[in-house]
Every structure is written in C-alpha cells, then in structure tokens.
C-alpha positions as CSV (number, residue, x, y, z in Angstrom):
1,X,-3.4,-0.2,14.4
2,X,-6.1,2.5,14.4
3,X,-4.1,4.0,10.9
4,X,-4.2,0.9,9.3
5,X,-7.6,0.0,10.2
6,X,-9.2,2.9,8.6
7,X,-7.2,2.2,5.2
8,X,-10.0,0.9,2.3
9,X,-9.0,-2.5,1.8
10,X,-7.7,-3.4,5.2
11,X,-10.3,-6.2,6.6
12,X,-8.0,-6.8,9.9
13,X,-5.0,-6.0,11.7
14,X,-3.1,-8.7,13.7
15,X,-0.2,-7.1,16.3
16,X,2.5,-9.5,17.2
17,X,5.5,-9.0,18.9
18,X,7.2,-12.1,19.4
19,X,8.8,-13.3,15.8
20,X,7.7,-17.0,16.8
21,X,4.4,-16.7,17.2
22,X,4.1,-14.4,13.8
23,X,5.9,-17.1,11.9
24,X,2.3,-19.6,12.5
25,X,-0.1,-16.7,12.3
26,X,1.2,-15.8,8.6
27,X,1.2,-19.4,7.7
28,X,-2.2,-19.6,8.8
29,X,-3.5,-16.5,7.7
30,X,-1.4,-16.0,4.7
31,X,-2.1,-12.2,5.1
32,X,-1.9,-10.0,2.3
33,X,0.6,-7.5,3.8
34,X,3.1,-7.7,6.9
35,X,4.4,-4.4,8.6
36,X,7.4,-5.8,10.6
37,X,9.5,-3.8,12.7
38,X,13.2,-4.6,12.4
39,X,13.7,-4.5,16.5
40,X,11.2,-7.6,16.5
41,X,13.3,-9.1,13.9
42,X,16.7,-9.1,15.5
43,X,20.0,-8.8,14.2
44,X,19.6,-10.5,11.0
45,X,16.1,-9.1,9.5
46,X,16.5,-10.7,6.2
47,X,16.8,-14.4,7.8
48,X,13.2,-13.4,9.2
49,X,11.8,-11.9,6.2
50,X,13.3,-14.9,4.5
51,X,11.4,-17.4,6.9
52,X,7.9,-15.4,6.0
53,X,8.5,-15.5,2.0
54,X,8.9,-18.9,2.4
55,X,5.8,-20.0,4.7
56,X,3.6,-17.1,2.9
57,X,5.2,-16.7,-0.7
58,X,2.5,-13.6,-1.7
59,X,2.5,-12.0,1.2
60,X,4.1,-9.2,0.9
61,X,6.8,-7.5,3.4
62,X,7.2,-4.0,4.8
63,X,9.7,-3.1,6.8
64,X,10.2,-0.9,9.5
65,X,13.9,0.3,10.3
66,X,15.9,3.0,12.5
67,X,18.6,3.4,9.9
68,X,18.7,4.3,6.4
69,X,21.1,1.2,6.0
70,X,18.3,-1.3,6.2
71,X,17.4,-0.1,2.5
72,X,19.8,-2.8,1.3
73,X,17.4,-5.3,1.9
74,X,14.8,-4.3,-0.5
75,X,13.8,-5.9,-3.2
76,X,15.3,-8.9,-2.5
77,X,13.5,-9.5,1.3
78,X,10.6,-6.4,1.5
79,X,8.5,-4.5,-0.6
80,X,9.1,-1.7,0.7
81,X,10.9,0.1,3.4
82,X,9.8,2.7,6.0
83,X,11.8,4.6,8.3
84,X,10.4,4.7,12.1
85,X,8.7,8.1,12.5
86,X,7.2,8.2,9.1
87,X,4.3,10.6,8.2
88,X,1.2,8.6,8.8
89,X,0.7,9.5,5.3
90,X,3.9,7.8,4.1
91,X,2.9,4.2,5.5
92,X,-1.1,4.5,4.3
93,X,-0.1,5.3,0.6
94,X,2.8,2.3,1.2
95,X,0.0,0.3,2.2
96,X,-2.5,1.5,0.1
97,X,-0.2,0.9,-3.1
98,X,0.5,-2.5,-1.7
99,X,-3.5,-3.4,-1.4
100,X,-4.2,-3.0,-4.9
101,X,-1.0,-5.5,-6.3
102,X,-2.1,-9.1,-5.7
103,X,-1.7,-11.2,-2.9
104,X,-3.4,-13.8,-1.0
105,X,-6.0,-11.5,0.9
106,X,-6.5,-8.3,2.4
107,X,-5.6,-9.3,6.1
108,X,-3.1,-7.3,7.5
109,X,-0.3,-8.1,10.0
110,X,1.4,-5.4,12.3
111,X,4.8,-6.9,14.2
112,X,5.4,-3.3,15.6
C-alpha cells in the first residue's frame, strides 16, 4: 500500500481480500486501476477479471501471478502482468504507465 500511495497520481488505495466484496467496491468506485493477486482470484483468474471488465469496463486490470504461465491472459483479461516478487520499481512504472492512459479516476484498488 505504502508503494502505491506515494506514486503521483494515486489519490487512494483500497485492500481487499475477499473477491466478493471487491466485485461491489469496483462497481462503486469504478477505480481507475486494480492490482489483483491471482491467489484471491482462484482457479480461474480470467472468470474474475472477466466479472470486473464487465461491472467497471475502464478500469483497468493488473495482475499478480506465481507463474510465468498466467501471461496467457493478457491482453484479453489484464493490462498488464507482474510476477510476485517484482522490483518495487517494476510495479510503480506499471502503475505509473497505467495512470496516464484514461480511465474512470485515479482511485486505486489493491486485492493483494
């Protein structure tokens, strides 16, 4: 939280971990950018990532995986994918480049 916080741009960061309860906030919110990890998501991430496109169509989606495998679902489900254990550098220029495309606002949602 405290990385994402600091990045210009970034006017709030939500941390959920329970997929149901992120499903309302994002509707609600319609946050700019989510940060999901895929453990929150289950076994079948893009049925999840799916779900949010669909409540919050220009919010966009980064994912958080163990396994190099999960790139398969990018574009189609996530702007961008992030291996767990990424430089702290990685994630704020993801972010970063992420905050300047448009979206609906600049409030940020972090599932891990």
């Amino acid at each position: 939280g405290a990385l994402l916080e600091s990045l210009p741009g970034v006017t709030g960061v939500k941390d959920i971990r329970e997929l149901t309860n992120a499903y309302d906030w994002i509707e609600a919110h319609r946050p700019k950018i989510v940060l999901l990890d895929s453990d929150v998501l289950g076994n079948k991430p893009e049925t999840a990532l799916g779900r949010i496109q669909i409540r919050s169509p220009k919010t966009q989606r980064v994912l958080l995986v163990d396994d190099v495998q999960k790139v398969d679902l990018m574009p189609k489900y996530a702007e961008a994918i992030l291996i767990k254990g990424a430089a702290p550098s990685a994630i704020a220029a993801i972010v970063t480049n992420l905050l300047v495309e448009e979206g609906d606002d600049h409030e940020y949602n972090d599932s891990n």
